[in-house]
ChimeraX commands (.cxc) that place a marker at each C-alpha (Angstrom):
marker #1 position 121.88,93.94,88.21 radius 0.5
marker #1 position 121.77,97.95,87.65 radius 0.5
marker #1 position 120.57,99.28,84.41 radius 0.5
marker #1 position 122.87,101.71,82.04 radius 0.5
marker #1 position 120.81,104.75,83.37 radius 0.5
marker #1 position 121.54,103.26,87.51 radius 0.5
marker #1 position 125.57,103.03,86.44 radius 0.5
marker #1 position 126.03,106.08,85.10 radius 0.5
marker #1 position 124.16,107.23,88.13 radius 0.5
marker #1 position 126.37,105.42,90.44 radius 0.5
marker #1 position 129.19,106.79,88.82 radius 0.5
marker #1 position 128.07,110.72,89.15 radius 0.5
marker #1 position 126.64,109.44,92.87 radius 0.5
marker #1 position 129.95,108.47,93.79 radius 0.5
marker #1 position 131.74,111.68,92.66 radius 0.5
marker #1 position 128.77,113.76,94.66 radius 0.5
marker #1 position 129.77,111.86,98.01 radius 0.5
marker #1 position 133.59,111.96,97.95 radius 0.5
marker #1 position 133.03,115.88,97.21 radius 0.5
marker #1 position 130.86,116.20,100.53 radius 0.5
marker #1 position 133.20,113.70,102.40 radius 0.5
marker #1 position 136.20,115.85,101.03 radius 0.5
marker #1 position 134.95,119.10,102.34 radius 0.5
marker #1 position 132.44,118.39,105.12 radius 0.5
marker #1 position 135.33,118.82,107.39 radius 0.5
marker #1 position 137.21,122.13,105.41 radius 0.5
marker #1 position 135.83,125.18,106.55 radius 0.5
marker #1 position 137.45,127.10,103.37 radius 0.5
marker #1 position 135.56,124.68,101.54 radius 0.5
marker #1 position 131.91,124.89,103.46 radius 0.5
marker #1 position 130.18,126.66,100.49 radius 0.5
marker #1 position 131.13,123.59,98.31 radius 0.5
marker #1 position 130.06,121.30,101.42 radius 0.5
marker #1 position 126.31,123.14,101.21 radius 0.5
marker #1 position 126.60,122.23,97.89 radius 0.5
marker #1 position 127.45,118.67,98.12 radius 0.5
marker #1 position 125.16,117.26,100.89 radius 0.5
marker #1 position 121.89,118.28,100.17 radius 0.5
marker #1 position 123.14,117.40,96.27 radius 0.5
marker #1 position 122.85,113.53,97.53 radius 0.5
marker #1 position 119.38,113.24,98.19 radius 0.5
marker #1 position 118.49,115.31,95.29 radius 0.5
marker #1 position 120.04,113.36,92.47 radius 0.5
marker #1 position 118.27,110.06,94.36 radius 0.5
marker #1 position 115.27,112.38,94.04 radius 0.5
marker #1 position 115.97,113.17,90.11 radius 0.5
marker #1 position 117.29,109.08,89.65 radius 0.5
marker #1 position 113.94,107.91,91.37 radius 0.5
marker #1 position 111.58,110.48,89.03 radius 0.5
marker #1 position 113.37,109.88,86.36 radius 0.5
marker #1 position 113.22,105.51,86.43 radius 0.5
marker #1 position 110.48,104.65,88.81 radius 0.5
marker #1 position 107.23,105.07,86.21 radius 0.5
marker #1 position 106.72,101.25,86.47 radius 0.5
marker #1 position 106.26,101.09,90.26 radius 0.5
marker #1 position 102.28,101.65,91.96 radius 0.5
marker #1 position 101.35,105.86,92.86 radius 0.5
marker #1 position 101.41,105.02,96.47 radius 0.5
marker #1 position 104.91,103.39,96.42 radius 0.5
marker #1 position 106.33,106.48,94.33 radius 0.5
marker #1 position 104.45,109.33,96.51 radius 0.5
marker #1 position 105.91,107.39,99.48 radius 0.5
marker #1 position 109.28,107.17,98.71 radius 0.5
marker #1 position 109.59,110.63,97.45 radius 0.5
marker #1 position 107.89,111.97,100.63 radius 0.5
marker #1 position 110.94,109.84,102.38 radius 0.5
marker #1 position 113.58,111.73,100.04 radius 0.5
marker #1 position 112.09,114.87,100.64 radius 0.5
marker #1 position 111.86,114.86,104.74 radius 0.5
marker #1 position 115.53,113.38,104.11 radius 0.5
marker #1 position 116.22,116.63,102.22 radius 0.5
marker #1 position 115.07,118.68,104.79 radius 0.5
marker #1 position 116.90,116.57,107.46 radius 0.5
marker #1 position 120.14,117.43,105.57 radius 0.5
marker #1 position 119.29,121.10,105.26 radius 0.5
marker #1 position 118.38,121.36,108.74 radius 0.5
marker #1 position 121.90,119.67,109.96 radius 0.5
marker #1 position 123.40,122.31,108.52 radius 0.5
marker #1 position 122.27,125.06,110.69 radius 0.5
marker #1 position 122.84,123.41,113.67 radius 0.5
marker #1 position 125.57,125.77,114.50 radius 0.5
marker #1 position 123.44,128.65,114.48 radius 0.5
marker #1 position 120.85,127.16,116.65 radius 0.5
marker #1 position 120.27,123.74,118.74 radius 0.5
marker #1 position 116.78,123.75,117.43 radius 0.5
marker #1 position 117.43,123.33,114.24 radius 0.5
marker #1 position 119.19,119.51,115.25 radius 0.5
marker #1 position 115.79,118.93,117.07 radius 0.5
marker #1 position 113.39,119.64,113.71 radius 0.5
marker #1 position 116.30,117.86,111.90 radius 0.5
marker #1 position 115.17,115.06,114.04 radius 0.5
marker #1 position 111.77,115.02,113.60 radius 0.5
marker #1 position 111.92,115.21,109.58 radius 0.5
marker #1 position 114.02,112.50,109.69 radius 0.5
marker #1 position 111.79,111.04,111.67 radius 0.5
marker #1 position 109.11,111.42,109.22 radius 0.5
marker #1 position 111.28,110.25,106.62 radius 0.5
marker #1 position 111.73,106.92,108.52 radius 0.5
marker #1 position 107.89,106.62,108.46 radius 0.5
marker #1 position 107.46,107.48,104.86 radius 0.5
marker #1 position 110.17,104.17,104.44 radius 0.5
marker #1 position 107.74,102.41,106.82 radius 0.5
marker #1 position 104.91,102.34,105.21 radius 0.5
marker #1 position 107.01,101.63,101.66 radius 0.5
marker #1 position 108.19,98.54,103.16 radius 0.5
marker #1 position 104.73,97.71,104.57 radius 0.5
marker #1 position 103.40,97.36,101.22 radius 0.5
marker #1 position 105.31,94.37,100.70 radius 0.5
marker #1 position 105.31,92.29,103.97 radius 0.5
marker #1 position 105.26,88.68,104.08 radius 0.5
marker #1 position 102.69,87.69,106.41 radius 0.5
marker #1 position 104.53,84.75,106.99 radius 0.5
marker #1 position 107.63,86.05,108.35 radius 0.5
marker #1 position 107.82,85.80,112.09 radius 0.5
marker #1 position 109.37,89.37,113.62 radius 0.5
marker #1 position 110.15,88.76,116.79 radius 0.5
marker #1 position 113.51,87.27,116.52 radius 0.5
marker #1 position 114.99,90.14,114.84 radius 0.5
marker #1 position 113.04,92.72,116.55 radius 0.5
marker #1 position 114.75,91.17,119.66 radius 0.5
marker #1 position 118.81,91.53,118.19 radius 0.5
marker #1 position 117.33,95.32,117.70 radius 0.5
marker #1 position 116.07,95.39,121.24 radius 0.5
marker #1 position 119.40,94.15,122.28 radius 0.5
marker #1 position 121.46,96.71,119.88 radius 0.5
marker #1 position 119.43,99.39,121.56 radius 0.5
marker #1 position 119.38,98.92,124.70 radius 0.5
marker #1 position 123.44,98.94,124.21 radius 0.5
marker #1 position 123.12,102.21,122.77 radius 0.5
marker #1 position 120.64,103.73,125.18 radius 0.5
marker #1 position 123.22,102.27,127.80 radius 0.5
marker #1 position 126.06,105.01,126.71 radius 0.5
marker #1 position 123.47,107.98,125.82 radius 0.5
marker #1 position 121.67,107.56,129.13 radius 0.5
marker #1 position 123.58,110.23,131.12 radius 0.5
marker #1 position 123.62,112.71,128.33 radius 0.5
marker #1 position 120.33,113.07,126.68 radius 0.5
marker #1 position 118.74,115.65,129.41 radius 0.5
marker #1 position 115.65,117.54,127.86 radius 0.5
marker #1 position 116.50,115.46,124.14 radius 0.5
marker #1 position 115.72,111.75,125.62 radius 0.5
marker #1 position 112.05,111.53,125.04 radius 0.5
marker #1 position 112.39,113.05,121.31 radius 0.5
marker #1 position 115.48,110.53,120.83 radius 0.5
marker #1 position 113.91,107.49,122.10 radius 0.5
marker #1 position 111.21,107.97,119.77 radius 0.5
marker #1 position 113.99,108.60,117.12 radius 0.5
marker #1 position 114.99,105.08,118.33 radius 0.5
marker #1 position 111.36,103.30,118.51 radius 0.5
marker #1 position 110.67,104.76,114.68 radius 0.5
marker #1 position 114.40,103.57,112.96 radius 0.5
marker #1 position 114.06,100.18,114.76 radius 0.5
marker #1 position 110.54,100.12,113.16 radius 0.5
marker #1 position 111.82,101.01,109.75 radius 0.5
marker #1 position 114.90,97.97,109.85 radius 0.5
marker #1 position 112.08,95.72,111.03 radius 0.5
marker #1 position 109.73,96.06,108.20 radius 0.5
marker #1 position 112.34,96.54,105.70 radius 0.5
marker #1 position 113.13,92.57,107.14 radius 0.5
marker #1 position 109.40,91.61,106.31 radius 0.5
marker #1 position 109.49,91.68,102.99 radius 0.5
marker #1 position 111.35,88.83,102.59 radius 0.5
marker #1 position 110.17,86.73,100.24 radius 0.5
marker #1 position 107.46,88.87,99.41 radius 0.5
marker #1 position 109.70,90.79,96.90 radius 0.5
marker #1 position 112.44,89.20,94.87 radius 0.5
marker #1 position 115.85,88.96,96.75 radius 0.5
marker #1 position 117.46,91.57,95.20 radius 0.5
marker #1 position 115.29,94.22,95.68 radius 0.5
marker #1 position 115.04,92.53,99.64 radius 0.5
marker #1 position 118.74,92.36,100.07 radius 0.5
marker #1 position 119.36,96.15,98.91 radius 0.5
marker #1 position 116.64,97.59,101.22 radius 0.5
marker #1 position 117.70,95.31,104.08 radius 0.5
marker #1 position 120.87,96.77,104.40 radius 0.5
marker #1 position 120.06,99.91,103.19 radius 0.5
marker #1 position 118.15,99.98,106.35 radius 0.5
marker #1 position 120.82,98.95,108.66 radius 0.5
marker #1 position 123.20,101.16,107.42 radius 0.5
marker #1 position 120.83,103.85,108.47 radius 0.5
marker #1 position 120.85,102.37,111.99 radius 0.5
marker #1 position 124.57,102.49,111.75 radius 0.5
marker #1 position 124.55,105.77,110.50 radius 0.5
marker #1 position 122.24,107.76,113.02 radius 0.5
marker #1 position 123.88,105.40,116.11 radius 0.5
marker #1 position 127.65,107.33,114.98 radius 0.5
marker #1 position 125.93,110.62,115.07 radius 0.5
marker #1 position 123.80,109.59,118.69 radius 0.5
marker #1 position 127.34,108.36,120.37 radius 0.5
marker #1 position 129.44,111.82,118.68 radius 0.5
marker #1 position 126.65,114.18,119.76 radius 0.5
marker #1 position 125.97,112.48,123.09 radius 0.5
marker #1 position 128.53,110.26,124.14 radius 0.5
marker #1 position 131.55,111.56,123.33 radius 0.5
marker #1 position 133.50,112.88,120.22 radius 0.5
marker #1 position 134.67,109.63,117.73 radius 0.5
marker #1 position 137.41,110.68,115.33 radius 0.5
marker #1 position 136.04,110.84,111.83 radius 0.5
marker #1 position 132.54,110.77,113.05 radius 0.5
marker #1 position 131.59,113.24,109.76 radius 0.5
marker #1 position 132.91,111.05,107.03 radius 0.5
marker #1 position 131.23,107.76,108.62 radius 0.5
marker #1 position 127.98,109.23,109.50 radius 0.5
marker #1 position 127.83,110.70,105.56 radius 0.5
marker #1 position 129.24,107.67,104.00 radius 0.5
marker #1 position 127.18,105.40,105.71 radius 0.5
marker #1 position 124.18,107.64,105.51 radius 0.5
marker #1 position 124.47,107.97,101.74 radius 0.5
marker #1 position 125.23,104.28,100.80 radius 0.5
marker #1 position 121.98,103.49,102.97 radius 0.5
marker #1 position 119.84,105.99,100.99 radius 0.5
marker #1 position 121.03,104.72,97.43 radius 0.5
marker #1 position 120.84,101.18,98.19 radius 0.5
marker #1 position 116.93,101.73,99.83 radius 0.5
marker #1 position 116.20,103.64,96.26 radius 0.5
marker #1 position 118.18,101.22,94.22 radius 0.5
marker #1 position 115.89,98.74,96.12 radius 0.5
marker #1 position 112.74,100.11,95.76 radius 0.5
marker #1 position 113.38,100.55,91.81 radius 0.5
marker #1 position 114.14,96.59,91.77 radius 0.5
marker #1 position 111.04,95.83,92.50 radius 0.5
marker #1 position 108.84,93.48,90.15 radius 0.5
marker #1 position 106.11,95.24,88.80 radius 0.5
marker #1 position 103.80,91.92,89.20 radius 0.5
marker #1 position 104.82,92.28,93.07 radius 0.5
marker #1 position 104.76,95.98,93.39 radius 0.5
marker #1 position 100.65,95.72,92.22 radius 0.5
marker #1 position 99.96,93.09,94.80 radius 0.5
marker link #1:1,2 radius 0.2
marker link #1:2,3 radius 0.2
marker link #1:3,4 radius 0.2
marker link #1:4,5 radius 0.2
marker link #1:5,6 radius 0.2
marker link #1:6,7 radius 0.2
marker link #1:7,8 radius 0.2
marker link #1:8,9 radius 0.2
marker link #1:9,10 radius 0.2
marker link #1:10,11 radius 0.2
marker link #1:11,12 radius 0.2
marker link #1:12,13 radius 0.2
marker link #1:13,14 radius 0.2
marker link #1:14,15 radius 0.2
marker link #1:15,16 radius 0.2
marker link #1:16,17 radius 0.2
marker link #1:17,18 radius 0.2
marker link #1:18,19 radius 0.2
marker link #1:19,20 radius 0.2
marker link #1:20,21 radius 0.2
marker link #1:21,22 radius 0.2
marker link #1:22,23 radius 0.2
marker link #1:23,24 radius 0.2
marker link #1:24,25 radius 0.2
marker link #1:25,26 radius 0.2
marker link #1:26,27 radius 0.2
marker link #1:27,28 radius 0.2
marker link #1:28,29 radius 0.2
marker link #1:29,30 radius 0.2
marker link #1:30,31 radius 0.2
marker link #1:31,32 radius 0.2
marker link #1:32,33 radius 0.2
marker link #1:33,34 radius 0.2
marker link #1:34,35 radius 0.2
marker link #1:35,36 radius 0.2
marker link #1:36,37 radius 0.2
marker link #1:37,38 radius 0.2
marker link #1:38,39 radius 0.2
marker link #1:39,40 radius 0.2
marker link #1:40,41 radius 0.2
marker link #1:41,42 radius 0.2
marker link #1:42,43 radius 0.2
marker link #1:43,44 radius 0.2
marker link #1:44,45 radius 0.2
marker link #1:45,46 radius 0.2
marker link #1:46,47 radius 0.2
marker link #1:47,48 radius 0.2
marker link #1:48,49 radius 0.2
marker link #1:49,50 radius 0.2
marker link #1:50,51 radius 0.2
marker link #1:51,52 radius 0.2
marker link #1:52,53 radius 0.2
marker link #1:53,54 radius 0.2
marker link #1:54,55 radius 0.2
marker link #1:55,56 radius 0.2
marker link #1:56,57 radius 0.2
marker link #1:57,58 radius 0.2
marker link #1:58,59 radius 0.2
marker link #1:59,60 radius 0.2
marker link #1:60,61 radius 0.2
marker link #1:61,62 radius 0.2
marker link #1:62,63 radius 0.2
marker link #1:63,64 radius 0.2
marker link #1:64,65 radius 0.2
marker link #1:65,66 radius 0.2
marker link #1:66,67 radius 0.2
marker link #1:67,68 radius 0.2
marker link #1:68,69 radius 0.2
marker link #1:69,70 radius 0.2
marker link #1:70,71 radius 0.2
marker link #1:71,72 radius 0.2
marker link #1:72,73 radius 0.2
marker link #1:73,74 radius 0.2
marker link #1:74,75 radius 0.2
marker link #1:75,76 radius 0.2
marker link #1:76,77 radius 0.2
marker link #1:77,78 radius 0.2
marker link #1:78,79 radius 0.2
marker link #1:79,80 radius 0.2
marker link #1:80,81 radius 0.2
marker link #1:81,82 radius 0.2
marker link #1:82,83 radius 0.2
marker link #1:83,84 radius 0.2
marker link #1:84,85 radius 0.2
marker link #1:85,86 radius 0.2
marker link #1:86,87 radius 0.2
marker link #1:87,88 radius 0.2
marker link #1:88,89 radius 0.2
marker link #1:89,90 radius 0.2
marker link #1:90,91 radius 0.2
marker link #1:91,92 radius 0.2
marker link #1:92,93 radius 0.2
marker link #1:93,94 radius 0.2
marker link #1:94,95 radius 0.2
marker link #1:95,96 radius 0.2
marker link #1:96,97 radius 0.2
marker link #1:97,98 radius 0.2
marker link #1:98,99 radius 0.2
marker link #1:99,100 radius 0.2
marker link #1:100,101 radius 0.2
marker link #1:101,102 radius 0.2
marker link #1:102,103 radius 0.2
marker link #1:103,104 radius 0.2
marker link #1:104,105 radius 0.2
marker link #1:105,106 radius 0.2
marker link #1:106,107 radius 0.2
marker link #1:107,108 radius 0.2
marker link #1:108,109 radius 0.2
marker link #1:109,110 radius 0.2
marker link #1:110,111 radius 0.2
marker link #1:111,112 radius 0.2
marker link #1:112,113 radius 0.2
marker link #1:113,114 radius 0.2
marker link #1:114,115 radius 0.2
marker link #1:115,116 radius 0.2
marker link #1:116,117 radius 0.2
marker link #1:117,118 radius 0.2
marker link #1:118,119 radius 0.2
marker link #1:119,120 radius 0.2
marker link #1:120,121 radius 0.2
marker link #1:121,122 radius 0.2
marker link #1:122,123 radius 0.2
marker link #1:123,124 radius 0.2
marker link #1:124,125 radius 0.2
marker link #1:125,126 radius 0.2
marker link #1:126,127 radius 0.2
marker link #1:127,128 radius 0.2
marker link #1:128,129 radius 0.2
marker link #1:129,130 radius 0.2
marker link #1:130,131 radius 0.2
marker link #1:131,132 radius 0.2
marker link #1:132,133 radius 0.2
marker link #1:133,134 radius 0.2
marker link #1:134,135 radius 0.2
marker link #1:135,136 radius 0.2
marker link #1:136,137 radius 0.2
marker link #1:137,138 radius 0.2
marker link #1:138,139 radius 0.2
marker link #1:139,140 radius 0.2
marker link #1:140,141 radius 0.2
marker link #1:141,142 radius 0.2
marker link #1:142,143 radius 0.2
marker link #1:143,144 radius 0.2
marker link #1:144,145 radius 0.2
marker link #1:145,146 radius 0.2
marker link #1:146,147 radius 0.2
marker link #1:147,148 radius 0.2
marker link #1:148,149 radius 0.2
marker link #1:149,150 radius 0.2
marker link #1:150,151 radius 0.2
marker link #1:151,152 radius 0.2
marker link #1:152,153 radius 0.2
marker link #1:153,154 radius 0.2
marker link #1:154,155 radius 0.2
marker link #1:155,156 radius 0.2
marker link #1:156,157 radius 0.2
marker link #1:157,158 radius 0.2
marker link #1:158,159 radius 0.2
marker link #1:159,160 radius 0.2
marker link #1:160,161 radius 0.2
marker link #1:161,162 radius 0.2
marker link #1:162,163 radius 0.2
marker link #1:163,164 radius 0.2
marker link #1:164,165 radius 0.2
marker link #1:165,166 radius 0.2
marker link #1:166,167 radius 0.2
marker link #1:167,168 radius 0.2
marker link #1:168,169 radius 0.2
marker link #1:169,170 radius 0.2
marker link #1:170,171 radius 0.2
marker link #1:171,172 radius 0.2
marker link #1:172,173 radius 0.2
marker link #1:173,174 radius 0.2
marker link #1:174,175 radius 0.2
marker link #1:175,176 radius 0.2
marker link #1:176,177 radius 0.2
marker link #1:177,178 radius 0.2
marker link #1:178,179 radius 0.2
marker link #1:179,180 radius 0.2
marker link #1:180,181 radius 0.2
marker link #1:181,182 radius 0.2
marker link #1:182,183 radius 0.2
marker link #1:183,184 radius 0.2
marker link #1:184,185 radius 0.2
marker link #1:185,186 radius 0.2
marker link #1:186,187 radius 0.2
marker link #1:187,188 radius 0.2
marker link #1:188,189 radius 0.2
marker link #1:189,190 radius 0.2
marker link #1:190,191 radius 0.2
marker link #1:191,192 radius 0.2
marker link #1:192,193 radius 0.2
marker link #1:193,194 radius 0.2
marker link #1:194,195 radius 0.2
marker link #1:195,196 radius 0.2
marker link #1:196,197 radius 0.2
marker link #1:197,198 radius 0.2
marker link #1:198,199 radius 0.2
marker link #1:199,200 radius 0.2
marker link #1:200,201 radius 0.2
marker link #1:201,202 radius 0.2
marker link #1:202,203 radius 0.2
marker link #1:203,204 radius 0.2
marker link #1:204,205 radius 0.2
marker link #1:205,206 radius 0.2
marker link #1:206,207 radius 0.2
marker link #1:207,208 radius 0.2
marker link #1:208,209 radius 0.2
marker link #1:209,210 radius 0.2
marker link #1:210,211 radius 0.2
marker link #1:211,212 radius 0.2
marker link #1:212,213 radius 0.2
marker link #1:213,214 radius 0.2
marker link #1:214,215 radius 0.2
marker link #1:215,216 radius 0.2
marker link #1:216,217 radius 0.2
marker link #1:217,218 radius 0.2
marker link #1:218,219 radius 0.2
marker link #1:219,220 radius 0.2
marker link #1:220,221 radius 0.2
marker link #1:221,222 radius 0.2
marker link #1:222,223 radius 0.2
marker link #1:223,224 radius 0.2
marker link #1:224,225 radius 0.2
marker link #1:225,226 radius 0.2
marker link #1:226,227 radius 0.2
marker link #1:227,228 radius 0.2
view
């Protein structure tokens, strides 16, 4: 399944993680955590450079667009205790980074696959979460609804490619992408709703396993498909 290079990876990937889960919630350890979190995007970034020279331009300049507006996401997160606004232009790259994952998975859709089943589960999922975030949101519901619209988007046409792309590389982006759901729905209900107890470690854990199994995805792709 993973090459030597994606093990040893994995292994170092790991390590990165459990140092940001370990002291995202320290404040004598904060300088590490500054370290740590924008550190997980950036060895996907260095992991995806390094391995992905037999995938098509546009897939590549996609993808790293997608870590890069992730990377800024993460930076931007950061600050948000200096300043609100920084959460909202955290929002919008990773809102952009959503659409650079788009238009990845839109490379590969199967025609043939029928959306509207699933899209309707998401409807349903959302609408549940929309339900609780209602009476909170204030002058941040338009920009979060779009949030919403663009992640539900990105699950739905990481589903199309089923088929189109061999299962492996399917199954890894597939739940890469739902993991993402899960992970910005945690952060929605603790900023919004109300506080949930270990909200940092799930949104990061969850966040991070659905970016490494989206790039370990991407780089499982068949060459012969990835040209079609």
């Amino acid at each position: 399944m993973l090459t030597n290079t994606e093990k040893q990876f994995s292994v170092l990937f790991l390590i990165i993680v459990i140092i940001e889960l370990l002291t995202g919630s320290t404040e004598s350890l904060q300088i590490v955590h500054y370290i740590a979190k924008p550190t997980i995007v950036i060895s996907l970034i260095f992991l995806f450079v390094k391995t992905s020279g037999s995938l098509s331009k546009p897939i590549i300049n996609l993808t790293l667009l997608a870590l890069g507006f992730s990377l800024l996401g993460d930076v931007l997160l950061m600050l948000v205790d200096q300043s609100e606004h920084f959460f909202t232009l955290g929002l919008v790259a990773f809102l952009t980074a959503h659409i650079m994952y788009v238009l990845v998975f839109l490379k590969h859709r199967n025609p043939k696959n029928s959306p509207f089943g699933f899209i309707a589960l998401l409807l349903v999922y959302a609408a549940s979460l929309f339900y609780f975030l209602r009476d909170s949101l204030g002058a941040m519901l338009i920009p979060v609804f779009a949030y919403m619209l663009i992640i539900l988007t990105m699950a739905t046409s990481a589903y199309l490619r089923k088929n189109k792309v061999n299962m492996l590389s399917y199954g890894l982006v597939f739940l890469g992408a739902l993991f993402f759901m899960a992970s910005d729905s945690i952060l929605a209900l603790n900023k919004f709703y109300q506080p949930i107890l270990g909200a940092n470690i799930s949104i990061m854990a969850t966040y991070a396993l659905a970016q490494y199994l989206i790039i370990i995805g991407i780089l499982k792709l068949k060459r012969d498909v990835d040209k079609k």
